[in-house]
C-alpha positions as CSV (number, residue, x, y, z in Angstrom):
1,X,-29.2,-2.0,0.3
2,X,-29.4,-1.2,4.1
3,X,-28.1,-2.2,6.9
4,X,-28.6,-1.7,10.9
5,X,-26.4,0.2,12.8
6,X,-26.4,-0.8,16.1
7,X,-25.1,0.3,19.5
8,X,-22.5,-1.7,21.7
9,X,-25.3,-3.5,23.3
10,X,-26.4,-4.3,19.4
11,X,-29.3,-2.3,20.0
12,X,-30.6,-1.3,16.3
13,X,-30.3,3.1,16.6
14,X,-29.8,3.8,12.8
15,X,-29.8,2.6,9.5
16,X,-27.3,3.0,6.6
17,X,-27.6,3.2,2.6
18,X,-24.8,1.0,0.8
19,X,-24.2,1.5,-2.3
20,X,-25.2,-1.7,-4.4
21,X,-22.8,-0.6,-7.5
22,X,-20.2,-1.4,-4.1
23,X,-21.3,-3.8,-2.3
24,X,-23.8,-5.7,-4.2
25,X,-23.5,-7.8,-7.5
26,X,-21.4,-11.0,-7.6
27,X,-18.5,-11.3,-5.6
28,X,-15.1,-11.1,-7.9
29,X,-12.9,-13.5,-5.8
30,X,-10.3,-13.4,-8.8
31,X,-9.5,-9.8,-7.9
32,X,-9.4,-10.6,-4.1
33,X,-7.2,-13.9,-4.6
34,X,-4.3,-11.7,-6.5
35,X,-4.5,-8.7,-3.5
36,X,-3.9,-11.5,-1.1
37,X,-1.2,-13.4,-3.0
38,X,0.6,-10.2,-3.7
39,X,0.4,-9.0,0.0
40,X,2.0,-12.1,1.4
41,X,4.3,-12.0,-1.3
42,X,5.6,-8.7,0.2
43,X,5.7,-9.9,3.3
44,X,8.1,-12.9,2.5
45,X,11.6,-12.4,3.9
46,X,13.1,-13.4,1.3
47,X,16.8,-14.3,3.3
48,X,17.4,-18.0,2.0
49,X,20.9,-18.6,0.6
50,X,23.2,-21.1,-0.7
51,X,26.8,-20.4,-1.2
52,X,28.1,-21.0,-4.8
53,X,31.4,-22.4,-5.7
54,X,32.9,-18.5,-4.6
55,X,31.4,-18.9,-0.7
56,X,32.6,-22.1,0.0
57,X,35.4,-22.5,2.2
58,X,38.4,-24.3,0.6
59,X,41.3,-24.6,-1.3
60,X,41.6,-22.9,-5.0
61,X,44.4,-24.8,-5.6
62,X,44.3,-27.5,-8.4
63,X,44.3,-30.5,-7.2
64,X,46.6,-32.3,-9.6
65,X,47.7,-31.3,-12.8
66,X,45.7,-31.0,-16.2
67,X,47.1,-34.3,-18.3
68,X,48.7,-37.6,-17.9
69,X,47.3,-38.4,-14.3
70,X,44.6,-40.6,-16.2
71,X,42.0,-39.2,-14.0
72,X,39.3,-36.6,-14.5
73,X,40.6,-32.7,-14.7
74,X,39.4,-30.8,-12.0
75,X,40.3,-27.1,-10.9
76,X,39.8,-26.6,-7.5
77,X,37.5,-28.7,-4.8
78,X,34.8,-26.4,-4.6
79,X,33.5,-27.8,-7.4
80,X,29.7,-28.2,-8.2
81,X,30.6,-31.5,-9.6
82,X,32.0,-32.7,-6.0
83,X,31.0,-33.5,-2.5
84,X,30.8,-29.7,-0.4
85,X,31.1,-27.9,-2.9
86,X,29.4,-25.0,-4.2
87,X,25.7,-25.1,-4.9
88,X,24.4,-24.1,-8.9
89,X,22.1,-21.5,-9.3
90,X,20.8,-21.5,-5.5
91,X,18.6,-19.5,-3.7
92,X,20.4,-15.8,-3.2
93,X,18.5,-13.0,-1.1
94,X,15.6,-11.1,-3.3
95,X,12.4,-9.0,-2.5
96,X,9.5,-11.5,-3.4
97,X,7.5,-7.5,-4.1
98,X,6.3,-6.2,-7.4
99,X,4.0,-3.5,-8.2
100,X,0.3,-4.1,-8.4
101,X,-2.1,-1.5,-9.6
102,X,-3.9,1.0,-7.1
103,X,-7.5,0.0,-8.7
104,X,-6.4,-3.8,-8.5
105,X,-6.1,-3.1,-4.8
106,X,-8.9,-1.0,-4.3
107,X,-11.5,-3.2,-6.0
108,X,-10.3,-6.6,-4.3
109,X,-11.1,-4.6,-0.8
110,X,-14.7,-3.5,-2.3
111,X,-15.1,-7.2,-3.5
112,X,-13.9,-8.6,0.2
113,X,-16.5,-6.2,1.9
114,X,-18.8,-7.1,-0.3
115,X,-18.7,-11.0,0.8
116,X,-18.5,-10.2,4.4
117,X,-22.0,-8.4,3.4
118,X,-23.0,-11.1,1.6
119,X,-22.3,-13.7,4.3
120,X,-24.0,-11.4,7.0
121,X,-20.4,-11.2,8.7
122,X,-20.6,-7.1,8.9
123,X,-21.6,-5.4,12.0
124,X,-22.2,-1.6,11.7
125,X,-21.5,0.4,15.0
126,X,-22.5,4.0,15.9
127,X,-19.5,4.1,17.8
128,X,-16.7,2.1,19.6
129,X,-15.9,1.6,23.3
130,X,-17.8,0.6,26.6
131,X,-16.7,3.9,28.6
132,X,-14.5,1.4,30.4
133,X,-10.9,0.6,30.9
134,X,-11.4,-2.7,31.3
135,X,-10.2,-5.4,28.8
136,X,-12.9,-7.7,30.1
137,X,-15.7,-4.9,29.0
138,X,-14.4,-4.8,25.4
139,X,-14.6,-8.8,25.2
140,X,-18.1,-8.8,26.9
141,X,-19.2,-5.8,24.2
142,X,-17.6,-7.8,21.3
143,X,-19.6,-11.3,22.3
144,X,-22.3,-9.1,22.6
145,X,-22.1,-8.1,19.1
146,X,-21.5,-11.6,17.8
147,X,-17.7,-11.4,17.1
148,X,-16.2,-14.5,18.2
149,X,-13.2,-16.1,17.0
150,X,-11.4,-14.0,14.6
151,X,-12.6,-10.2,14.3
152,X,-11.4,-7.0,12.2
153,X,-12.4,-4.0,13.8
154,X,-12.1,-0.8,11.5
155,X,-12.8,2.6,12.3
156,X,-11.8,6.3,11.0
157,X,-9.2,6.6,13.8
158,X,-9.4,4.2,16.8
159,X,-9.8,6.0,20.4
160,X,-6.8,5.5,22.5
161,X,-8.4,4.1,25.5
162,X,-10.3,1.6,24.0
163,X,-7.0,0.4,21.8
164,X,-5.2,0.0,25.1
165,X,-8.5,-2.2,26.0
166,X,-9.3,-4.1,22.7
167,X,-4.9,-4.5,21.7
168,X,-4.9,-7.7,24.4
169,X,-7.9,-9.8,22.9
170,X,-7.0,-12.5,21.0
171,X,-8.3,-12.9,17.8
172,X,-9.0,-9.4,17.6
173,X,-7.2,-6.5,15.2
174,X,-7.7,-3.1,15.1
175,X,-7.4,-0.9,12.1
176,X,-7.9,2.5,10.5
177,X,-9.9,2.8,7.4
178,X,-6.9,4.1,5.4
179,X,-4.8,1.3,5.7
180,X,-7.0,-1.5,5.9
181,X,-6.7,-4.3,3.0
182,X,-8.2,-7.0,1.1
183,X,-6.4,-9.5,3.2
184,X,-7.4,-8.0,6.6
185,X,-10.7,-8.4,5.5
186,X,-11.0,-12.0,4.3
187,X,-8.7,-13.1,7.5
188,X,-11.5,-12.4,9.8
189,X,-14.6,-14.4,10.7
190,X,-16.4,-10.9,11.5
191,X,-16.0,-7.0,10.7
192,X,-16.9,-4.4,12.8
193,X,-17.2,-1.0,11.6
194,X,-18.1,2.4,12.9
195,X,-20.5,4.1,10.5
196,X,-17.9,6.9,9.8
197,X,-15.4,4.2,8.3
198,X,-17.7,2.7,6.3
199,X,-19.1,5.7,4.5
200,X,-15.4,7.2,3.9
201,X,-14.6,3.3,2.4
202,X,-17.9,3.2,1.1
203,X,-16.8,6.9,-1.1
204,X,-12.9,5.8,-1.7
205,X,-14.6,2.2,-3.2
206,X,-17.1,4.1,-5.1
């Protein structure tokens, strides 16, 4: 499979060879759909709590004695059973994270690339920036290469100047080929990639 690589203008100046063992086949989605669920799991904050019958504020008196009242026994009023007391096995602070295998992780971003291929959603750079310092520049040069709405922009290491640039777009995220994820990718309406990015993911996916 090839595609174009073009220039910021999306002038066609190259061509590149993926890898159809990669990026060709049918699309797993079940490997991409348990990335994404156990990303936002580790993103969850996890801070929701209910006091039990120990937090809430009150008396731990008993409130009458055990036998010959005629009503029901009862040790203190932060009982369960009563109005303001404490809550039974409520929500208590805890890491929504578990472990998920490195090749899980790896092959759901090979299977996300691959459907951003798929969908013609994949734009192939030579390079990234205008030579300006202009945010306007960067947003003219991604309309120019078809990214609207939503775009992930990946390269090896992202130039300074044109992250200071591209940061302020809305829409748009920048990030490196190391760290980028399953979820990144399917978030997006468009990817841009430098060639260098996607030949070191297209070597790490292999």
């Amino acid at each position: 499979m090839k595609v174009d690589v073009v220039n910021s203008n999306r002038e066609t100046v190259g061509s590149l060879d993926l890898n159809d063992e990669v990026f060709g086949g049918r699309v797993k989605t079940d490997l991409i759909w348990e990335a994404v669920v156990h990303e936002q799991a580790a993103k969850r904050r996890g801070t929701h709590a209910t006091k039990n019958r120990a937090l809430v504020s009150g008396s731990g008196k008993k409130p009458w004695r055990q036998k010959g009242t005629g009503r029901a026994r009862v040790g203190e009023i932060r009982n369960p059973l009563w109005r303001h007391g404490g809550t039974v096995f409520g929500p208590q602070p805890r890491s929504y994270d578990y472990a998920l295998p490195r090749k899980v992780k790896l092959g759901a971003l090979r299977e996300a690339l691959a459907a951003k291929v798929a969908d013609g959603a994949l734009v192939v750079v030579d390079t990234l920036g205008t030579g300006s310092t202009k945010t306007k520049d960067t947003a003219a040069m991604f309309k120019t290469l078809g990214a609207t709405g939503k775009a992930l922009v990946i390269a090896v290491q992202h130039d300074e100047a044109f992250t200071r640039t591209a940061r302020n777009i809305a829409g748009v995220t920048l990030k490196p080929s190391g760290r980028v994820t399953a979820r990144d990718v399917m978030d997006t309406d468009h990817v841009i990639a430098t060639r260098e990015a996607l030949e070191k993911l297209q070597e790490n996916l292999g």
